[in-house]
Each structure stands twice: as structure tokens, then as C-alpha cells.
C-alpha positions in Angstrom: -29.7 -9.2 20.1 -26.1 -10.6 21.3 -27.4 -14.2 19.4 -27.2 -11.7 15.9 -23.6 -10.3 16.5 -22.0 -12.9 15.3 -23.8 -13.0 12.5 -22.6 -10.2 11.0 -18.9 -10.5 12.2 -18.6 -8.0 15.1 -17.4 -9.6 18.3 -19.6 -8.8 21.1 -16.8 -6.8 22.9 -16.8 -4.5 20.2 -20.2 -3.2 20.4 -19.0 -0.4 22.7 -17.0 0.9 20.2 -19.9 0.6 17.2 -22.2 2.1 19.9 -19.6 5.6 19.9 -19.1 5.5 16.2 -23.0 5.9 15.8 -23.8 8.2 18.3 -20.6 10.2 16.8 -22.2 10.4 13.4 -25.5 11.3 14.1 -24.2 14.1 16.5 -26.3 17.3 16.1 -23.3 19.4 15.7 -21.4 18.8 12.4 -17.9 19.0 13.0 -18.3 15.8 14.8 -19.4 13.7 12.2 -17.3 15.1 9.2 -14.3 14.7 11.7 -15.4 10.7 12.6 -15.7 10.4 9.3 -12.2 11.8 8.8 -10.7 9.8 11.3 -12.2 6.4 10.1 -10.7 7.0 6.5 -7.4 7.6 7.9 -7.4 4.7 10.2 -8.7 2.5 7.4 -6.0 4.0 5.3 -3.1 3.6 7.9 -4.6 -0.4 7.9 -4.2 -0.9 4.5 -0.7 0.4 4.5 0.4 -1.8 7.5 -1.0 -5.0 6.3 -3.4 -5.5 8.0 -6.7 -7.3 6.2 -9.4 -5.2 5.4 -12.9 -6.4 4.9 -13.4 -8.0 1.0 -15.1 -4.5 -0.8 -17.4 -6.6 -3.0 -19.3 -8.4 0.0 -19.7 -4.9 1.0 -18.8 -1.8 -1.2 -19.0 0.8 1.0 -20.5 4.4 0.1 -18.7 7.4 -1.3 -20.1 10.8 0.1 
């Protein structure tokens, strides 16, 4: 599997982190997913107000819930 990261743009030292966000959203108790889910909107709206490059929406348009 590490030959795929790459691939698909994660560094391999990152998959740690993508491991915790999944096992954060399916958590059986659903605070903790609405909250990750909060928390990733802020951070990806605190990114987009420093600067910093976000990924380009039309390769990948992400979902609306």
C-alpha cells in the first residue's frame, strides 16, 4: 500500500494523521464526528485566510452535508 500513497498526494508520514481523521468520523458516538467535522471546516477556513494553497476544488469538489 505505501507504493499507492504517493499516488494520490498524501506523504507517507501523514498517514497517522488520515488514520485519526477516519477512525474520528466513523466513531459510534456522534458528537465526535459532527465536532471533526467542525474542526476540519475551521482549519480549512483558517488556511484559506492565511494563504496557504488549498487543493484545486474541480479535481476534487468536495461534498456538502
Amino acid at each position: 500500500m505505501a507504493n499507492t500513497v504517493p499516488v494520490i498526494g498524501i506523504d507517507p508520514a501523514e498517514l497517522p494523521w488520515i488514520r485519526m481523521l477516519v477512525v474520528l468520523l466513523r466513531h459510534p458516538d456522534p458528537v465526535v464526528p459532527e465536532l471533526t467535522r467542525q474542526a476540519l471546516s475551521y482549519l480549512e477556513a483558517a488556511a484559506s485566510r492565511s494563504g496557504i494553497a488549498l487543493p484545486d476544488r474541480e479535481a476534487a469538489p468536495s461534498v456538502k452535508r
